[in-house]
Each structure stands twice: as C-alpha cells, then as structure tokens.
C-alpha positions as CSV (number, residue, x, y, z in Angstrom):
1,X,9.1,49.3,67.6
2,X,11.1,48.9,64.5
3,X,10.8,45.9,62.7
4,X,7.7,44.4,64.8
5,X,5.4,42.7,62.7
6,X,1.5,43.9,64.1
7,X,-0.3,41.1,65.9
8,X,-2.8,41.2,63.3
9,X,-3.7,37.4,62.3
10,X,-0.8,37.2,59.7
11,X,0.3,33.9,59.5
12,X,3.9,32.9,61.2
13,X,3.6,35.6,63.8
14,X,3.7,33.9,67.6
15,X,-0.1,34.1,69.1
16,X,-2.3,35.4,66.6
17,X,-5.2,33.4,66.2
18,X,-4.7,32.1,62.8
19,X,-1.3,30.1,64.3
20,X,-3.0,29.3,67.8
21,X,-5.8,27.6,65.5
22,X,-3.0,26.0,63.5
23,X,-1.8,24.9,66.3
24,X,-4.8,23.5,67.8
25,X,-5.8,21.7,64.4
26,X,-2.2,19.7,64.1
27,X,-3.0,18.4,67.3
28,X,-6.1,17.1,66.9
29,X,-4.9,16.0,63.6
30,X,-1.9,14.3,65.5
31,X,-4.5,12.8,67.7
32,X,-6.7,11.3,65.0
33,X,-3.9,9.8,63.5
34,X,-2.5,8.6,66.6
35,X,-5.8,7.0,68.1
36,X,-7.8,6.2,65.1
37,X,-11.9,7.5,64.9
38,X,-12.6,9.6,67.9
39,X,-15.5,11.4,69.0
40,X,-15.9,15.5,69.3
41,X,-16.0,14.8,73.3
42,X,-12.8,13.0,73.1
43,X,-11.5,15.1,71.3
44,X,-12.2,17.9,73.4
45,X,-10.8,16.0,76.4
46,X,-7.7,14.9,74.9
47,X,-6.5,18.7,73.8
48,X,-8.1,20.1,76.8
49,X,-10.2,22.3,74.3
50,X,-13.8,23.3,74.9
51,X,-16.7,21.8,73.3
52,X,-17.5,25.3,71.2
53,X,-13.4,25.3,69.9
54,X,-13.8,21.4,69.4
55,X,-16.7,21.9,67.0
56,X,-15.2,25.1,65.3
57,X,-12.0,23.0,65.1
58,X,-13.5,19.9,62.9
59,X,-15.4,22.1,61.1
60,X,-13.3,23.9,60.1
61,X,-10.6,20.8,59.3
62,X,-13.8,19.1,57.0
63,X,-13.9,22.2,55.5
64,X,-10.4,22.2,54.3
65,X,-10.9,17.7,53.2
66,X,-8.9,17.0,55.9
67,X,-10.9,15.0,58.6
68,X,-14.6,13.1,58.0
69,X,-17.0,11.3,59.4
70,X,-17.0,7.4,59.8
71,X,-20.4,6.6,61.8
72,X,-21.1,7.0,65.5
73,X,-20.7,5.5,68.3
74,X,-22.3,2.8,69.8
75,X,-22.5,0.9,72.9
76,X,-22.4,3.8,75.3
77,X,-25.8,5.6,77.0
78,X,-27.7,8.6,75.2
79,X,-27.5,8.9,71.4
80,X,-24.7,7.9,69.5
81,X,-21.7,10.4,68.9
82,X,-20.3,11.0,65.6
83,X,-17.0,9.6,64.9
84,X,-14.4,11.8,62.8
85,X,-11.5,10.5,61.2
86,X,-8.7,11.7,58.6
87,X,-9.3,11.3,54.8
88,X,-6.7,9.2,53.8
89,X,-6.8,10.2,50.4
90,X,-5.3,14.0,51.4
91,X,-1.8,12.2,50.7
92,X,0.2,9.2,50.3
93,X,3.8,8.3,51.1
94,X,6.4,6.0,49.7
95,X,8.7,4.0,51.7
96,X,12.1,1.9,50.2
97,X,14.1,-0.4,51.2
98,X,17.1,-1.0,49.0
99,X,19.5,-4.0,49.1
100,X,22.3,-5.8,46.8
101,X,19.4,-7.6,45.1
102,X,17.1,-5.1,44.4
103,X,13.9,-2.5,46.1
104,X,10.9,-2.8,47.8
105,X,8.6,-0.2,47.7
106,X,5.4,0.4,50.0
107,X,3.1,2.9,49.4
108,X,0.6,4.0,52.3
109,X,-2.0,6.5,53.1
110,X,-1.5,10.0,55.5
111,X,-3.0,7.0,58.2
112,X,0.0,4.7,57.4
113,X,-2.5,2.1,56.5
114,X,0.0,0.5,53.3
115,X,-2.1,0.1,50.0
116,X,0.3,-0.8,47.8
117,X,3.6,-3.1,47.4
118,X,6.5,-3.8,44.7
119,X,9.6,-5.5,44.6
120,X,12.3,-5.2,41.5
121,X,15.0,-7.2,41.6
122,X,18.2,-5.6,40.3
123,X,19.3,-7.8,37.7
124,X,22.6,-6.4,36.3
125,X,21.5,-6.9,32.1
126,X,17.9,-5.2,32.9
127,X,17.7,-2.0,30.0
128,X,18.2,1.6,30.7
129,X,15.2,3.5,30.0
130,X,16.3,6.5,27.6
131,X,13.9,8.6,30.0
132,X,15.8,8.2,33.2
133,X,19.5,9.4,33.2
134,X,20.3,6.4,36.0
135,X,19.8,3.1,36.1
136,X,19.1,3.1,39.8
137,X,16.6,5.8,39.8
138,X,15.0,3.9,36.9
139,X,14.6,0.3,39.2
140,X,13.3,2.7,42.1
141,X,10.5,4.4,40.0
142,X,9.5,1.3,38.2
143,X,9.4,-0.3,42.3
144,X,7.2,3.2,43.2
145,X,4.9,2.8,40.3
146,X,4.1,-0.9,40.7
147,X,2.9,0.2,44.2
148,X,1.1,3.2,42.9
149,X,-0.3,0.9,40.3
150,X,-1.5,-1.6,42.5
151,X,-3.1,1.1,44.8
152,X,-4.5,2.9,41.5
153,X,-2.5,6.1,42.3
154,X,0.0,8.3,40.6
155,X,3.2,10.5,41.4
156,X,1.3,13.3,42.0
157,X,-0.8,11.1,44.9
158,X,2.9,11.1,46.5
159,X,3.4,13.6,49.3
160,X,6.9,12.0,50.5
161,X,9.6,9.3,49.4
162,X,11.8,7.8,52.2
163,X,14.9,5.5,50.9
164,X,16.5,2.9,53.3
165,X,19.8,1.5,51.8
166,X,23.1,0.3,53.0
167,X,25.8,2.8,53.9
168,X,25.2,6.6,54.8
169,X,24.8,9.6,52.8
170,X,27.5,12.0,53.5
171,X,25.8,15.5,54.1
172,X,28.7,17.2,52.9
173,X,28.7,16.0,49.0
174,X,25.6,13.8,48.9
175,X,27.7,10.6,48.3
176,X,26.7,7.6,49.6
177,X,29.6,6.0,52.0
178,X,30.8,2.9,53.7
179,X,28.4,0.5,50.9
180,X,30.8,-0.3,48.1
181,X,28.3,-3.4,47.2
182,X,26.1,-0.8,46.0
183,X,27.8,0.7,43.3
184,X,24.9,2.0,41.6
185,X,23.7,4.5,44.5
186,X,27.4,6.5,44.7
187,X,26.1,9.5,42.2
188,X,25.7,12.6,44.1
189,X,23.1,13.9,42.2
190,X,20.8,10.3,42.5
191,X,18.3,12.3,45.3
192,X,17.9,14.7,42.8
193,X,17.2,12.9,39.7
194,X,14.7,11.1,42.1
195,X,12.9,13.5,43.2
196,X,12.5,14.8,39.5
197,X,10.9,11.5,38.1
198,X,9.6,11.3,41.1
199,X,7.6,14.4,41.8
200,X,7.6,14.3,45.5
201,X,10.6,15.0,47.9
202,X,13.0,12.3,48.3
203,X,15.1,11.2,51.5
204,X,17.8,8.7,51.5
205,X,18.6,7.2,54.7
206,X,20.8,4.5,56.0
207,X,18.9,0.9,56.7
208,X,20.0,0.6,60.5
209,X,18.8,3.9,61.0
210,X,15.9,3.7,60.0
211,X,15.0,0.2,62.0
212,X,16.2,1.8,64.6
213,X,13.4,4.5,64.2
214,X,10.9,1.7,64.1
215,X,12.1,0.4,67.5
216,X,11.5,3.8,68.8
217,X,7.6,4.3,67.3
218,X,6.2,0.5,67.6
219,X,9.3,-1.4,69.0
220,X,11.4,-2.6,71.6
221,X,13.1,1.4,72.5
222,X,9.4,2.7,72.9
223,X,10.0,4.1,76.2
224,X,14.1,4.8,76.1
225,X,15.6,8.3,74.7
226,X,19.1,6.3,75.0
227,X,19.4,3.3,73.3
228,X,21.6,1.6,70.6
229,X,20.4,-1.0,68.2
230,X,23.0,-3.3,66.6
231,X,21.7,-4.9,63.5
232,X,23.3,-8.1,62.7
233,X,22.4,-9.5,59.5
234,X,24.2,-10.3,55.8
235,X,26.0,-6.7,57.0
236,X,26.7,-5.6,60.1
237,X,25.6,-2.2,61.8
238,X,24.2,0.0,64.4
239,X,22.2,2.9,65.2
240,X,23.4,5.0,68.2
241,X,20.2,7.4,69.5
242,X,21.1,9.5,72.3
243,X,18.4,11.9,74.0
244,X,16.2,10.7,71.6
245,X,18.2,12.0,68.1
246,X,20.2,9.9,66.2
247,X,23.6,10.4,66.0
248,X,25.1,10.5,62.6
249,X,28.4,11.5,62.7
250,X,30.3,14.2,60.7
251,X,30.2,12.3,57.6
252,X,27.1,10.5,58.2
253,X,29.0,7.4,59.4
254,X,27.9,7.0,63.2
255,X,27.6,3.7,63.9
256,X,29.3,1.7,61.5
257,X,30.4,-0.9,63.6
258,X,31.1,-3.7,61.0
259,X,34.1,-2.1,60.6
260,X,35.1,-1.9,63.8
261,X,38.5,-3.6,64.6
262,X,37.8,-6.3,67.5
263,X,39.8,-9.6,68.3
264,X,39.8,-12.2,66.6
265,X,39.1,-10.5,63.1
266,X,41.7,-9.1,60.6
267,X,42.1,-6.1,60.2
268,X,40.2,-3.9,57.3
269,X,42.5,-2.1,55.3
270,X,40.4,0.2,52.3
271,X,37.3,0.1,51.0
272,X,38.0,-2.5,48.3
273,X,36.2,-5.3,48.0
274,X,33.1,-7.3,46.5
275,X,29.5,-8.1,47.9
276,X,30.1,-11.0,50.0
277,X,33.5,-10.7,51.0
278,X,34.1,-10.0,54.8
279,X,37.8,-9.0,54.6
280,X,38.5,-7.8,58.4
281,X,36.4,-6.1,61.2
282,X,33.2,-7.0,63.4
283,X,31.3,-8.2,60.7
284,X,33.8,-11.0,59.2
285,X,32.9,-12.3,62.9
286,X,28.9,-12.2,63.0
287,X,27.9,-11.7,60.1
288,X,24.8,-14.1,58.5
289,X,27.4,-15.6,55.9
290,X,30.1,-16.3,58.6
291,X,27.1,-17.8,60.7
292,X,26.2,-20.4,57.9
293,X,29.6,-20.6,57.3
294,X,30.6,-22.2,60.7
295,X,27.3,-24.7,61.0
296,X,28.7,-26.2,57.5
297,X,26.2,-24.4,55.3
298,X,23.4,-24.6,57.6
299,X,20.5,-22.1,57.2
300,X,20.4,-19.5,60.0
301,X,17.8,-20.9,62.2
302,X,19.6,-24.5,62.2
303,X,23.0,-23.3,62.4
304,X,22.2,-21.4,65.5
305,X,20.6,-24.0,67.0
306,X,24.3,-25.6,67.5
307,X,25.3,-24.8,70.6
308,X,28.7,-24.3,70.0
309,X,28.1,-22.1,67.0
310,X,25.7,-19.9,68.9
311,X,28.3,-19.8,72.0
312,X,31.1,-18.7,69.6
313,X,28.7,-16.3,68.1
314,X,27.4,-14.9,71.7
315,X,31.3,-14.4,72.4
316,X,31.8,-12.2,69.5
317,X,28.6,-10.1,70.0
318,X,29.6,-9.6,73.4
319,X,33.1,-8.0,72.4
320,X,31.6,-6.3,69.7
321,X,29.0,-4.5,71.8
322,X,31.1,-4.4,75.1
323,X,33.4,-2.0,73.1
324,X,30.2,0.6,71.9
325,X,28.8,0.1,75.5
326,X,32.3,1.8,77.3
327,X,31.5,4.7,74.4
328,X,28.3,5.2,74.7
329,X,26.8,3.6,77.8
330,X,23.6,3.4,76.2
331,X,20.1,2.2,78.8
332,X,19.5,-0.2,76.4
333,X,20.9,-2.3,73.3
334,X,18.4,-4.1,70.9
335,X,19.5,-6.9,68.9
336,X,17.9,-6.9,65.1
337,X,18.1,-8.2,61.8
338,X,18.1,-12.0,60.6
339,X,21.1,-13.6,62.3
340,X,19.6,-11.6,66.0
341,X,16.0,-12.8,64.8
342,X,17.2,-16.6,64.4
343,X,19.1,-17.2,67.4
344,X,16.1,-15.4,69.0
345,X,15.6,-15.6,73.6
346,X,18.6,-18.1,73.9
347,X,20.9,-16.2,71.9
348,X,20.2,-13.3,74.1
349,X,20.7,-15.0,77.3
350,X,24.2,-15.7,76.1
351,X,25.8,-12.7,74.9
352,X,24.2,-10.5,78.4
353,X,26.3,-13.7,80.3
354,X,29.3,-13.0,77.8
355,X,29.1,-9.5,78.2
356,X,29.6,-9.8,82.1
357,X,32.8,-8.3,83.3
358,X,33.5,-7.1,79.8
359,X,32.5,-3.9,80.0
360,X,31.4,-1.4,83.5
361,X,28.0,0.1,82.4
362,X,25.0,-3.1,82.3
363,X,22.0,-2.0,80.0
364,X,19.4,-3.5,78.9
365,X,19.4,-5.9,76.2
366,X,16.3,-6.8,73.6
367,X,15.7,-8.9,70.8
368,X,13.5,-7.0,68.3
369,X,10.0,-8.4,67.8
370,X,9.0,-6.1,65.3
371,X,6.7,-7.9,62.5
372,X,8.0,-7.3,58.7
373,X,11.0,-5.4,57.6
374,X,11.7,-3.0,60.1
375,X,13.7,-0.9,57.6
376,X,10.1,-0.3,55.8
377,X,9.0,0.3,59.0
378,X,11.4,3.1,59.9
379,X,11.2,4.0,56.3
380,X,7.2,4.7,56.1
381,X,6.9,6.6,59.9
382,X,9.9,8.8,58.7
383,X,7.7,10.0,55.3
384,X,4.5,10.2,57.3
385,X,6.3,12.6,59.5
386,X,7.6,14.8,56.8
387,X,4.0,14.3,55.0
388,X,2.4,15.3,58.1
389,X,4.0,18.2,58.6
390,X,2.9,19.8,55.1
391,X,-0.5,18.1,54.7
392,X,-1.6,18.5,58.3
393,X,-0.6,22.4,58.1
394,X,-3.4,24.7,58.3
395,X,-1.5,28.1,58.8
C-alpha cells in the first residue's frame, strides 16, 4: 500500500521490535526510578515480562550506562539476587523557584536525589555581566551554577531547567502576565536567552502550578484527578486540575484568583501597582501581609493564633473558595502556602464550617503537608519528567 512504511525494525513504526523493546526498557526504567534497587525477579514480575526478556532487557540498559548494579539482596532464602539501579550520573535537572527577592536553584540527579543548592538574592544595584544580555537571566545562571558548583557539575551535566515564578507565561507572545512585582521577567525572549547560557531546555512555569503538581506526585491530591489547590501566601493563587491536566486558560491565566472580585474588598482596576500593595480583589483580604496586618504586626503563626483574626480570615477563605467551588466543583480543595501552613488543622476546621450553605457542591478540604518548598517540588518532578523522556529513550 502506498505510503506504508515496511515493518522492518525501523525505529517509530508501531510493533516492531526495536519500539516494543523501547517500550519495555522505559518501563522498567520507570520502575527503577519509581521503587528504587530492584531485583531481575522483581522486575520481571512487576512488567509481567519473562525471566529471558528481563535479563535481555538490563543487559541491554547497562549496556547503553543506563541502569547498574548496587549489591544483592539479603535477608531472603537461596543466594542473594543482584540489585540494579539507574546511574544517576546519565543526567541532572535544574529546578527554580523565583520570587520578588531573588532565586533558588536545586539541582538533582535523573533519581531526583538533589545534590546541589543556591540562592541569589536580587538586589536591585548587583552588576550586569557584559556576557548576559539580561539581568535576570544573569541572577538565574549565577543561582544554576552555584548549584552545579556545589555538586561539581557543569551546564552540559543539565538535561532540563524548570522555572517557578509568579504570574503566567502567556503561550501566545511568551510574556509573563498577571506579576507586575516582577518586572525583570516581562521580556519575551528571557526562555530563550536562558536556554542559550544555559545549554539545556528551559520551562517557565507559574509557582501555584507547579505546587500543585507536587500535591499530585507526593502530596495531599495523590489519589484525586479533580482537585484545586488555593495557595494563600504573600500572593494569592490557585491551581485548577481537572481530569488530571491543569487548566491554564487561553492566556495562561487559569486560576488567578487574587484577583478575583469578592465582598468586602475593592475592586481592582489595572495592573498598576507596586510589590506590596493589595489594591482590590481576593488577595487584599487573605493575603500574608493583610494577616499580619490585622494581629497588629504579629508574625503569621501568632497572628493566627487570635481567634478573631483567624475567624475573619476563615470567613474570607470561605467566600473566596465558595465562589471557584460553584465553577468548578472540584472533589477536593487543598489549602497551601505560608498563611494556610500557619493557621494549620484549626484554620481548616473553620473555613469547611464557613463554607457551609455557601456554596451546593461539599469537597474535600486539605492542608498541605508537604516538607520544603513545594514550588521546588513541582518544579524538580516537572524537569525529571521532561529529562526522563529523552534520557530514558532507547528507540
């Protein structure tokens, strides 16, 4: 037939061999990076592969530097079984987290085990390198390469970079929206000078987004396709995933909520404005700021342990969320970031009483008990992924 490619073992073509193999060494890879050391038996049972495939498969995956030995097994009758594991030093990742006063970067193995660490704060009088067109690509490489440093690596070690900052990039012209306290991340051609001095791929990705990503791998939305987590914080936002795929929005905006008009907070009229200023919308109302603000300059954890400022704060929640609840009747709403994290169990409690009546659909409503910054978190399983899928394949 005309324009049939033969079934000869070219790579791409539907169930030749070479992509069947392919196939069956991304899941074992999947596997070994899932579960840690395994065994060839447990291998074998966990693809459903036979024991001759099994061996042919890591074989031919330590062949190719991908997977190695670590030991055997003990504890078990009969001789010990050898233990296979990936080489973490096939690739390395580099997760960000950007915010007002400067970037974190992490820098982990293909595993996800983190070797390395940096933090730059932005200071506004900090030189321009003459070697980096922008200044903010310059603060994000010198925050990579004091990871890469620390982990004795280099930009060609880097298989993937993931970026977590405020506001969304629109996918239309590459600008980034709704985060006018970041003035230095609005060029739409920042992904690309990064990924130049870089050397690796580059993703920017809104903050909320990506915690909410970290809910779904190791979080509180492990087992829920339907879920929205409002982050609640120095800024205010969400992350709306339905059937398990985040919603973004035409312009990359989904879930914006800070915004969002609600009573009891002016109106916002225009993007103008200055970091720290919470002219109108959700987030003059819950904000971490506004929090403080009411306990008479408390610190989070104090102020909220004032009844009547956690009450008033449950109320506002509760209107806030009732309002993305009749929208998107989501099974399941986790609270995160620092002002969620401070007022903590009792917190909760209130705003699922204050929600009653307000709006018809009841889900589910978490605190987030992630450990760290879950916006590194999101950040690092998002570049593993997009690692994974050009280190781990074989085709």
């Amino acid at each position: 037939m005309a324009g049939t490619t033969p079934s000869n073992g070219s790579p791409g073509v539907p169930g030749t061999p070479r992509v069947l193999r392919a196939m069956n060494d991304r899941a074992a890879l999947d596997l070994l990076a899932a579960h840690g050391p395994l065994t060839r038996t447990r291998i074998g049972e966990l693809t459903g592969l036979s024991k001759p495939t099994t061996s042919q498969l890591l074989s031919r995956l330590e062949s190719a530097g991908l997977v190695r030995t670590t030991g055997r097994q003990s504890g078990r009758p009969g001789p010990n079984a050898v233990l296979y594991e990936i080489d973490p030093a096939v690739g390395h990742v580099a997760a960000l987290s950007a915010d007002p006063t400067g970037i974190t970067a992490l820098v982990a193995d293909i595993t996800g085990r983190e070797v390395g660490r940096r933090r730059i704060e932005a200071y506004p009088e900090k030189p321009v390198a003459e070697d980096v067109r922008h200044r903010t690509a310059q603060l994000v490489v010198e925050a990579v390469d004091g990871a890469l440093a620390q982990a004795g690596l280099g930009h060609d070690d880097l298989r993937a970079t993931v970026i977590g900052t405020p506001g969304a990039i629109d996918p239309h012209d590459g600008r980034l929206r709704y985060a006018p306290h970041l003035p230095g991340w609005h060029s739409r051609t920042l992904r690309a000078e990064l990924a130049e001095v870089l050397g690796t791929p580059v993703t920017i990705e809104n903050d909320v987004n990506l915690a909410a990503i970290a809910e779904q791998y190791e979080g509180a939305a492990q087992d829920h396709d339907d879920f929205v987590l409002a982050w609640l914080d120095e800024g205010v936002g969400a992350a709306i995933v339905l059937g398990g795929v985040l919603l973004r929005g035409a312009t990359g905006g989904a879930g914006e909520i800070g915004y969002m008009p609600v009573p009891g907070a002016p109106l916002l009229r225009g993007p103008e404005g200055t970091p720290g200023s919470y002219r109108g919308g959700f987030e003059s109302l819950v904000s971490g700021a506004v929090v403080r603000e009411r306990a008479g300059g408390k610190l989070l954890p104090d102020a909220l342990a004032d009844t009547a400022v956690r009450d008033e704060l449950a109320r506002h929640i509760a209107t806030g969320l009732a309002a993305v609840v009749a929208v998107v009747d989501p099974e399941l709403v986790v609270l995160s970031g620092q002002v969620a994290q401070a007022g903590g169990e009792e917190l909760r409690l209130r705003v699922t009483e204050e929600m009653t009546g307000l709006a018809l659909p009841r889900p589910l409503l978490r605190i987030s008990e992630l450990d760290g910054d879950p916006i590194l978190t999101g950040a690092l399983r998002t570049a593993l992924d997009q690692a994974r899928d050009t280190v781990f394949d074989t085709a």
